[in-house]
C-alpha beads as a LAMMPS data file, in Angstrom:
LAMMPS data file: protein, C-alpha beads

65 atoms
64 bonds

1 atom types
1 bond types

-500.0 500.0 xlo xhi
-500.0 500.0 ylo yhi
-500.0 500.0 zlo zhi

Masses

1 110.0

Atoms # bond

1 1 1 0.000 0.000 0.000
2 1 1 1.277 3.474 -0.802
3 1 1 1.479 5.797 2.163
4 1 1 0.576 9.459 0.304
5 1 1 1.236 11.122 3.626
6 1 1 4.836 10.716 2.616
7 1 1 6.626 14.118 2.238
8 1 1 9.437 14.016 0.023
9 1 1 12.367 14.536 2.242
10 1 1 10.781 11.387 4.062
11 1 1 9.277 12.962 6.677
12 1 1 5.692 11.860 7.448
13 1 1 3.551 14.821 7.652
14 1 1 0.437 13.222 9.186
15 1 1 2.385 13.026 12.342
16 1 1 4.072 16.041 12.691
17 1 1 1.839 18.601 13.504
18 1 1 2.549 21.947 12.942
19 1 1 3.276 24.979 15.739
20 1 1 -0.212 26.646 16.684
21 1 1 1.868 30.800 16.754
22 1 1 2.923 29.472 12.998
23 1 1 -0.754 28.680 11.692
24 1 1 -1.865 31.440 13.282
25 1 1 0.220 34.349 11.518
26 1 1 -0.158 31.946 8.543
27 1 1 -3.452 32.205 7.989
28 1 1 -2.950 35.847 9.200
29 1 1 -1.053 36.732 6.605
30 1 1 -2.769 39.020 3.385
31 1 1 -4.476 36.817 0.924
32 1 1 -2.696 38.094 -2.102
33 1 1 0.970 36.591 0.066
34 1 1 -0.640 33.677 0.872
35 1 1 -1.862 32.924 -2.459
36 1 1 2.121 33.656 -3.835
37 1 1 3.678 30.659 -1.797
38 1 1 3.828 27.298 -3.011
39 1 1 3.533 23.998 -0.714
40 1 1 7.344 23.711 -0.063
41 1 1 7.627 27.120 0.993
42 1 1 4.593 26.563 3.478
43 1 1 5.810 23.543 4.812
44 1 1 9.166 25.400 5.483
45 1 1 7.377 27.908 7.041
46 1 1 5.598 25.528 9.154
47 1 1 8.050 23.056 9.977
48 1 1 11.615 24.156 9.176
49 1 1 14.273 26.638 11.228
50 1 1 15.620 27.129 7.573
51 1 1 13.698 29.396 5.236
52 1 1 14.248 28.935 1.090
53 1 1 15.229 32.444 0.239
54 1 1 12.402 32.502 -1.866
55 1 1 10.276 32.646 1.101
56 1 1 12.127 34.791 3.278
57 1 1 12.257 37.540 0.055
58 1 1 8.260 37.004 0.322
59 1 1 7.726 37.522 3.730
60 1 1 10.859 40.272 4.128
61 1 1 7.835 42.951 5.071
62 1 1 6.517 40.827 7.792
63 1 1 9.654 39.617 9.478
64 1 1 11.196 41.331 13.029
65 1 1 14.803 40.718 13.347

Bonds

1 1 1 2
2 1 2 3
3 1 3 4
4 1 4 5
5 1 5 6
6 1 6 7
7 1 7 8
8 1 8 9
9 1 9 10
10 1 10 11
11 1 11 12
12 1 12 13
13 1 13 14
14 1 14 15
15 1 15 16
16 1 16 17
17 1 17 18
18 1 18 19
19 1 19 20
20 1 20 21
21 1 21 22
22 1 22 23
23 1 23 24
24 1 24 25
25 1 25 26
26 1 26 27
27 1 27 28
28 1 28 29
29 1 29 30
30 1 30 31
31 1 31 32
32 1 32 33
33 1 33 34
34 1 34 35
35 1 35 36
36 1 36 37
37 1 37 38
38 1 38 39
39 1 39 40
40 1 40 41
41 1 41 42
42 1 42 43
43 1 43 44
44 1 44 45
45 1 45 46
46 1 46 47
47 1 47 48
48 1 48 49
49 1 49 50
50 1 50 51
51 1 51 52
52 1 52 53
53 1 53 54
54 1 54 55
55 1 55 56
56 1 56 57
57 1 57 58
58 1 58 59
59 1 59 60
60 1 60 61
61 1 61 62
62 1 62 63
63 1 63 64
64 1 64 65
């Protein structure tokens, strides 16, 4: 049987759940953002300490250093 919870990098996604802050200013952010990231990026986002650069160039106006 195929297990299509499989994430690429072999992680298994079903299991991981993501941090409830980092949904939250997800789903916070403006639609038009939202709509601009693809699923890697928002799985970084969710689950990764290391953002693509693609993502952090998307987000730049809504980051605090």
């Amino acid at each position: 049987m195929i297990n299509y919870k499989k994430h690429k990098k072999g992680i298994d996604m079903g299991k991981k759940q993501p941090d409830p802050e980092k949904m939250k200013i997800l789903r916070s952010l403006p639609l038009d953002i939202k709509q601009s990231l693809t699923k890697e990026e928002v799985d970084a986002f969710l689950y990764e300490d290391v953002w693509p650069d693609s993502l952090r160039e998307k987000l730049k106006d809504y980051l605090v250093d």
